[in-house]
N, C-alpha and C positions, 0 to 999 in steps of 0.2 A: 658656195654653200651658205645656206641663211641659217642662222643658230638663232633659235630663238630662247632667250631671258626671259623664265621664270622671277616670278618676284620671292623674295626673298620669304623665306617662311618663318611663321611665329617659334620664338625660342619654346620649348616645351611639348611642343608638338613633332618631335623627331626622336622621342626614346628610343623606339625598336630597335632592330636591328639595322645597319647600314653598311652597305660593300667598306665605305671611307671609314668606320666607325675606330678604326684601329690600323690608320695608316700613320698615324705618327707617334716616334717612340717616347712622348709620355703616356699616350691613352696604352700602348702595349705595354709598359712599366704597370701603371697601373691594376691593370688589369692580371698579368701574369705574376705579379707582386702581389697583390693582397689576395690571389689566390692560396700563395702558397704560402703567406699567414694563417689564413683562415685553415686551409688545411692544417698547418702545422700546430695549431694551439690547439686542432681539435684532436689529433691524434697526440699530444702531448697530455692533454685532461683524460683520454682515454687509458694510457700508460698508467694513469695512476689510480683508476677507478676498477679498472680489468685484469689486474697484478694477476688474480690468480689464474685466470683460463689462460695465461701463455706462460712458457717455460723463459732461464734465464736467458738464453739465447735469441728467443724472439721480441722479449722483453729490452734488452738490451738494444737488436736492431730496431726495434719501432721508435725508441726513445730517441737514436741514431738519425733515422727519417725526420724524425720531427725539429730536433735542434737544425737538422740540415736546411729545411723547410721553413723556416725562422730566418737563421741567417741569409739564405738566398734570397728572401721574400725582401729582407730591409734592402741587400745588396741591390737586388733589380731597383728599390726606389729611390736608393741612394744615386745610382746610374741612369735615372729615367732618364734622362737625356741622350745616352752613347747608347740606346739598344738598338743597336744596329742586325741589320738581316742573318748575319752569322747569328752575333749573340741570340738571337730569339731561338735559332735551331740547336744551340747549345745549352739554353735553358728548359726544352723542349725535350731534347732528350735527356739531362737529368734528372725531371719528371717523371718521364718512361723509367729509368733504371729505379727511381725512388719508389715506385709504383709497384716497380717487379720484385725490389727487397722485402716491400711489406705485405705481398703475398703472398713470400716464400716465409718470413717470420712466421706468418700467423695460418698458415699447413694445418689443415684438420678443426680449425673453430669456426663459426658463425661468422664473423666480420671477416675471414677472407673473400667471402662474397663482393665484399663491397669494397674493400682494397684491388678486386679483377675491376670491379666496375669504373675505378681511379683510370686505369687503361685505357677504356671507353673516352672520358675527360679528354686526356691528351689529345685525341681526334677532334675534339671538337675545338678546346685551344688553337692546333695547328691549321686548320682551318681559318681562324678569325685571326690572328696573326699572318699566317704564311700568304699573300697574295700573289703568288703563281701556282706553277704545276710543280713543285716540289713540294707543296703540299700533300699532294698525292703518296708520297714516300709514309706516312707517318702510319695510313693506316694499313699498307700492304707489311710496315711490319709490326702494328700492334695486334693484329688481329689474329697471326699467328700465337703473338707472345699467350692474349686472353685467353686462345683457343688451349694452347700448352697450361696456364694456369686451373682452365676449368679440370684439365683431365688430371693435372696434377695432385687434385683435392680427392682425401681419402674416399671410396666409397662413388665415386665419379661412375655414371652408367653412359654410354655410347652416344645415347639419346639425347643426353644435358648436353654432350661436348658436340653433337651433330647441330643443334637448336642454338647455342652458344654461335658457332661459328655462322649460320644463317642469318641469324640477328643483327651480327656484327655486320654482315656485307651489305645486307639490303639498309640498316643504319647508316650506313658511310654511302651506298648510294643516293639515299635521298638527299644528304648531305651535302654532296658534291651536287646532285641536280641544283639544290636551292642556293649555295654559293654563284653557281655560274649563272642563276637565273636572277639571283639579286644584283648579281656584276653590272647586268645588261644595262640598269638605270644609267642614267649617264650624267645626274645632277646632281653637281655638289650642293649639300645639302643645307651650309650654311650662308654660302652667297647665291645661291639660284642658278649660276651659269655651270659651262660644262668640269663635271669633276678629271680627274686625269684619265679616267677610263674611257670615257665621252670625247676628250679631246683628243687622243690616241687613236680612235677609232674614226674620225674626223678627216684630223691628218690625213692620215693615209688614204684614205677617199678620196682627198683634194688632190694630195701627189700623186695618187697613180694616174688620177684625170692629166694633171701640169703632164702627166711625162707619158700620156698617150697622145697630150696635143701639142708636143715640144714646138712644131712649127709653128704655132701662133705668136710663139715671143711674148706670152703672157706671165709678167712676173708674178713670183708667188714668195712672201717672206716671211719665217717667223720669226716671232722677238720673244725671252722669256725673261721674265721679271723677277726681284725680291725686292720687297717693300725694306727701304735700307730701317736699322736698328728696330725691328718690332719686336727683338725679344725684349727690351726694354718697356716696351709697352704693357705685356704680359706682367713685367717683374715689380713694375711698378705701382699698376691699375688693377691688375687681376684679369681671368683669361675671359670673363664677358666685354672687359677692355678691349681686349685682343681680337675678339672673335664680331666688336661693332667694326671695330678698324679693316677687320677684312669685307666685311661686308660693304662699307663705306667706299674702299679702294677698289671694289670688283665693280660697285653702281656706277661711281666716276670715272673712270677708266671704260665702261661699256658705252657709256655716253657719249664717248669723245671717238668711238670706233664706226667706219664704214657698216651698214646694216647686214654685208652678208661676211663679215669678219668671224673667225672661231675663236671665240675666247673660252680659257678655261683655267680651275684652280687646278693647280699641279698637287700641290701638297702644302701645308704649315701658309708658310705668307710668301710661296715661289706661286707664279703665276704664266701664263703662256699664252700666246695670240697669233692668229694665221690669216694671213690678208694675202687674196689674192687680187692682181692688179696695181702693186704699189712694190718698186724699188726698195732696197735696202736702206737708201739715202732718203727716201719718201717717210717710210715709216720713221725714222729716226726723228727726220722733224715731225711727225706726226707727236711722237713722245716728248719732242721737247716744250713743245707747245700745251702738252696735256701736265708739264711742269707748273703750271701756275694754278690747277685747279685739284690737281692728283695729289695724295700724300707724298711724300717723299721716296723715288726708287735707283734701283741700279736698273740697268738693260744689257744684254747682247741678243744682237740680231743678227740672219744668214737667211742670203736671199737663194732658192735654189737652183740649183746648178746640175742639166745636163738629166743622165738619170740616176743621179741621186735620190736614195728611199727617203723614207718619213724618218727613220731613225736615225739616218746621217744629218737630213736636214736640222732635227731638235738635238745631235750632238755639238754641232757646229755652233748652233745658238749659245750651248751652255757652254761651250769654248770661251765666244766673245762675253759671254755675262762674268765668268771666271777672273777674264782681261779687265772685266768692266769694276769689279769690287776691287780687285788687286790694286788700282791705281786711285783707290778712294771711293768717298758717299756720292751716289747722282751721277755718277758718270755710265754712259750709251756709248757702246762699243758694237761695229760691225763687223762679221769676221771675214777674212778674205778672200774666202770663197776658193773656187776651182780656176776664174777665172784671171784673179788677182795672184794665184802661190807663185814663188820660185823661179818654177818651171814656166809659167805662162809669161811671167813678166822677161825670161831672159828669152824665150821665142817671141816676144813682141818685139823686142830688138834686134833682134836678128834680123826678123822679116820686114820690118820697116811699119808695124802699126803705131809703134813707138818712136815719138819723135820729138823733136826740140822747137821752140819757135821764139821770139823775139818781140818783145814792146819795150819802145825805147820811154823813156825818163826826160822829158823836155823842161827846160827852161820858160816859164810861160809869159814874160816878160820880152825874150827876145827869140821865141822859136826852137835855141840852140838844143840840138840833143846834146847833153851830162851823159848819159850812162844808158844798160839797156838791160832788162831784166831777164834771164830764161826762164822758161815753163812750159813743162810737160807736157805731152798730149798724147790721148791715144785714139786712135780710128778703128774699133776691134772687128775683123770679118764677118760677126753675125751681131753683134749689139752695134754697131754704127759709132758715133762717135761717144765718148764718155767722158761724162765733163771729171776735170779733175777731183769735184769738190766729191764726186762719189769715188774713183778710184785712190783717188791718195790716202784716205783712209782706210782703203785696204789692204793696200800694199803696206801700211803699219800695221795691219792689224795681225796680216800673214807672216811678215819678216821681210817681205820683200824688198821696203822701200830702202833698204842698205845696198840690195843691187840697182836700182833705180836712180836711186840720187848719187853712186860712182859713176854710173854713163853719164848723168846728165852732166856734172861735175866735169867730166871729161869734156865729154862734146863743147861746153860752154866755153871752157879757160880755153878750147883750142880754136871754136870759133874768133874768142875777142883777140887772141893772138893774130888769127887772117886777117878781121875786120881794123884792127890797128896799121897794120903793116901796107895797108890797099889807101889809108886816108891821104888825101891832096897833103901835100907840104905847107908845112903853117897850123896845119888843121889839130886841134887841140884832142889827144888821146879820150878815148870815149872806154869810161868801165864798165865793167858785167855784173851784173848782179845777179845770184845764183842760191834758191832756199837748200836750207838746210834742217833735218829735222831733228826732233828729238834724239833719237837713238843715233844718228850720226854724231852731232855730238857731244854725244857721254859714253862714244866710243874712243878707247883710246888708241892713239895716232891718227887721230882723225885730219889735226891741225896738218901733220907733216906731211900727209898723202896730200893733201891740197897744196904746199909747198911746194913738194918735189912734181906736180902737173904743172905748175906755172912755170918751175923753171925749165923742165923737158920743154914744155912749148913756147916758153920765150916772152912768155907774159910777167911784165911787172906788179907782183903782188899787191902793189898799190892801186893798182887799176882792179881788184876785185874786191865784191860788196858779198857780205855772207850774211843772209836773211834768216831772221826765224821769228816764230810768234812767241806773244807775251808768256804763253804757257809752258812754251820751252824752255825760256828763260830762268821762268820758278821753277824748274823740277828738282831743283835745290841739291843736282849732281854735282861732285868735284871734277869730275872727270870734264864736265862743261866747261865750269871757270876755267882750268886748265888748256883747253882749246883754245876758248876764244882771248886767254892773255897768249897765248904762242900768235896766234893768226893777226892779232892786235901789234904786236909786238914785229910782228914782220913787215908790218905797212897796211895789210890789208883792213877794212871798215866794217863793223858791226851794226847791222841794220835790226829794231824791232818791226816784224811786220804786223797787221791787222793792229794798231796803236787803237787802245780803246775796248777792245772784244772782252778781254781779259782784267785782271785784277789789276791795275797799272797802280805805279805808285812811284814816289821821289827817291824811295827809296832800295828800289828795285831796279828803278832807271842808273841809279847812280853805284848801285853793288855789282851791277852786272857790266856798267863802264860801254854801255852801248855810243856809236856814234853818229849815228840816224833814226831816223822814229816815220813810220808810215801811215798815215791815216786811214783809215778801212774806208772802203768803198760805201758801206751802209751809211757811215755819215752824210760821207761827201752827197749822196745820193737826194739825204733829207732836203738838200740848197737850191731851191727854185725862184728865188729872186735875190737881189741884192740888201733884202730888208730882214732877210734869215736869220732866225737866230740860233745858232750850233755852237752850243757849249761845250760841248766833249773836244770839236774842232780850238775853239779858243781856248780849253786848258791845255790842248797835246803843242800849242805855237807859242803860249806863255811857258811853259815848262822848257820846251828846245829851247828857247829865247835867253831862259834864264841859264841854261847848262850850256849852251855855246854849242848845238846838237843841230843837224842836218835836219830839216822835216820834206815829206814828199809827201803827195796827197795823190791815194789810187781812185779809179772807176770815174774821172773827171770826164763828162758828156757832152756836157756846154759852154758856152761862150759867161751866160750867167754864172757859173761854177767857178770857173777859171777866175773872172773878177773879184769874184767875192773872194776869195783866198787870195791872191796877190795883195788888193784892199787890208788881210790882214796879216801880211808879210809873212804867207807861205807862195811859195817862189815857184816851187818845183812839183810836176805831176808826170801822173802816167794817165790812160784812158781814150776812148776810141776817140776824142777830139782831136787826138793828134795823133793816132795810129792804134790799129789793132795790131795783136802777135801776130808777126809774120816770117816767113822760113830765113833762113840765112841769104842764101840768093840776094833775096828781094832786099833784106837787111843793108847789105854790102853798098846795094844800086842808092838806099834811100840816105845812108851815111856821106856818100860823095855828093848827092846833090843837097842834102840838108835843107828839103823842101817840106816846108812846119809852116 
């Protein structure tokens, strides 16, 4: 679907009325606030000017309404911030009752007229607050209440209460016509693209299309936004601050989007985008990339799944975005879908889409394989194969990967147990290396369950490498440190993987007591001659060098690669010049002939 971006409209030229005009609860503070100021010091002035045409009793409730009307009115602005959908229907109707007291006070004078007519008010309040059909509640029962008022008032003839109640209906019809017909605009009004009604409306267009052509396999993902810390902006600049910064955020961000993408404001500074044709793991880098030119945001994104509606799809989103702020500013979270939960991940085991594979760790100096890595894979019956870098974040993002990384965990220690056991005589024990993630662990007993696998299957603790990334590292759990001094402490090696990605430091290297360090692929990758210069490569081999630390260098392709690292005494690599992951089988066959 092509969405077309309006330019952004001149400030000043949007008074009127606007469906958005009162979708957030300060403009509804506002607004319901200094209404019931204004009302309440006028009906306060009035108390004391009209003392005599009302008796002590209406006297007293009017002055009753007006203090009430006072307080409530600072209350709501003192709260502009928490007026939430209840609070407004609560506000709403003690309105209504404040309404009904002061036409019962003022019974048989001139301004009960206009205290029924306050009643009238309410409707139109509930209307530009309430943005659904429970709007509709307010006038099926004010219109009764005015109708009983008008009859109520001395001297009342048939005709006034018959005329009264006509008034009131065909009022709140047009009412309700022109509500739903201003809805229909679909452009928010401050940054030109779609507002949440437009982008709602969109959606669901796109998805019912995605899920009447489910066989074409055409991905369809949304991602929804908040621009991290912008109430600060507000707080500190003032809200035309606020309101260039969304404007800014919505230009930059549309610019950096496929042409027939659905962008839209949601509300405040959340935002929302619907790209069909582009992976979960597509879009993601789409957004990280729009990091360098975008204000600053948080993300969750869900690609969809199956026939899922539009409003599971944009629940699912606001899932991952949840996951995405919860864990800090700037972080893009993908949620784990239908295909990734629980249940799909322990049927992929079962069934065999789920499986383990092997690249060994070679010595590049003399051929030898050191050690061999596991790593997941899955071949899924209708997506084909899925590379890990999209699936393993889903399986974090779902919970899964705690059932994912105990099979593989399993399979691995029980594999390197076979593949030990089968070596020629002489032939020097070959370790496993197996990742480990986050949430594994700064789970606790994580260390022991890995203990008591190696010794069921007969595997020397020493012979196993427990990998994790820099980030896992920092997540500055106790539960971590704890692991990895048990697992430390038993023989087994503590490997940093992707050396470099992350925040690295001497000092992180040396609190966490790692005892290898792996070079990412992306460096290794930048080395297309011997005259290269890879500085990131020469801090991570000066640093091991100086802590007396294992280095290994991943994604090595060439003969050039390989030189150039030896040349600066790193030893050890993994990468398709000396073998891709391959199944155990094969694993077994390549360990006895040790042909590198």
């Amino acid at each position: 679907m092509t969405t077309t971006r309006r330019p952004r409209p001149r400030r000043g030229r949007n008074l009127g009325f606007r469906p958005d005009l009162f979708d957030t609860s300060r403009s509804v503070a506002l607004l319901l606030g200094g209404i019931a100021l204004l009302t309440g010091t006028t009906v306060a002035v009035y108390t004391l000017r009209e003392v005599a045409s009302l008796g002590s009793v209406g006297l007293t409730t009017l002055r009753s309404v007006a203090s009430a009307l006072l307080v409530g009115g600072f209350a709501i602005l003192v709260l502009r911030r928490r007026i939430t959908l209840p609070l407004r229907h609560v506000i709403l109707c003690g309105l209504i009752a404040l309404a009904v007291a002061s036409v019962v006070a003022t019974t048989g004078t001139p301004i009960a007229s206009t205290f029924s007519g306050g009643l009238g008010v309410t409707i139109l309040l509930a209307f530009a607050v309430i943005r659904s059909r429970a709007m509709l509640w307010y006038p099926l029962v004010v219109i009764p209440l005015g109708i009983a008022a008008t009859a109520w008032q001395p001297g009342a003839q048939a005709g006034d209460v018959a005329l009264t109640g006509l008034l009131a209906v065909v009022t709140t019809s047009v009412l309700t016509w022109f509500v739903r017909s201003a809805s229909a605009f679909d452009t928010d009004w401050l940054t030109g693209i779609l507002n949440f009604g437009g982008f709602e409306r969109a959606t669901a267009t796109t998805v019912q299309d995605a899920r009447a052509n489910a066989r074409t396999g055409v991905p369809l993902t949304l991602a929804r936004l908040d621009i991290d810390e912008f109430a600060l902006v507000n707080q500190r600049f003032g809200a035309d601050a606020g309101d260039d910064a969304l404007g800014e955020f919505a230009t930059d961000l549309a610019s950096l989007l496929p042409a027939d993408a659905v962008f839209g404001r949601i509300e405040g500074d959340a935002f929302a985008v619907l790209i069909s044709g582009s992976t979960a793991d597509e879009v993601r880098g789409l957004l990280r990339k729009a990091r360098s030119t975008v204000r600053g945001f948080s993300a969750g994104i869900a690609q969809h799944e199956g026939d899922e509606s539009a409003s599971e799809l944009f629940g699912r989103a606001g899932a991952a975005l949840y996951e995405a702020k919860r864990g800090g500013l700037g972080r893009i979270t993908v949620h784990g879908g239908y295909y990734a939960s629980p249940i799909e991940v322990r049927h992929g085991i079962e069934t065999g889409e789920i499986f383990v594979v092997y690249q060994p760790c070679v010595d590049m100096r003399t051929g030898a394989i050191v050690g061999v890595e596991a790593l997941a894979r899955w071949h899924h019956p209708t997506r084909g194969a899925i590379s890990p870098v999209e699936f393993i974040p889903l399986c974090e993002a779902s919970g899964s990967i705690m059932i994912l990384g105990d099979w593989v965990l399993g399979q691995a220690i029980a594999a390197a147990a076979g593949w030990n056991r089968g070596l020629p005589t002489g032939r020097s024990e070959v370790a496993v290396a197996i990742n480990a993630s986050a949430r594994e662990l700064s789970t606790a007993g994580y260390a022991e369950r890995v203990i008591a696998l190696c010794t069921a299957a007969g595997l020397r603790v020493s012979l196993l490498r427990i990998e994790a990334t820099e980030s896992d590292f920092g997540s500055g759990s106790e539960e971590v440190a704890v692991n990895i001094a048990q697992l430390r402490g038993s023989g087994a090696l503590i490997s940093m993987d992707d050396f470099g990605t992350g925040f690295s430091s001497l000092e992180r290297l040396t609190r966490t007591r790692v005892d290898v360090v792996k070079i990412d692929r992306q460096f290794v990758s930048a080395i297309d001659s011997l005259a290269t210069e890879a500085p990131v490569i020469d801090l991570a081999i000066g640093l091991a060098t100086a802590l007396s630390l294992g280095i290994v260098a991943e994604g090595v392709e060439t003969p050039v690669q390989a030189q150039w690292l030896v040349e600066r005494g790193c030893y050890f690599a993994q990468g398709f010049l000396y073998s891709r992951p391959i199944r155990y089988g094969e694993l077994v066959q390549v360990l006895r002939d040790n042909e590198f």
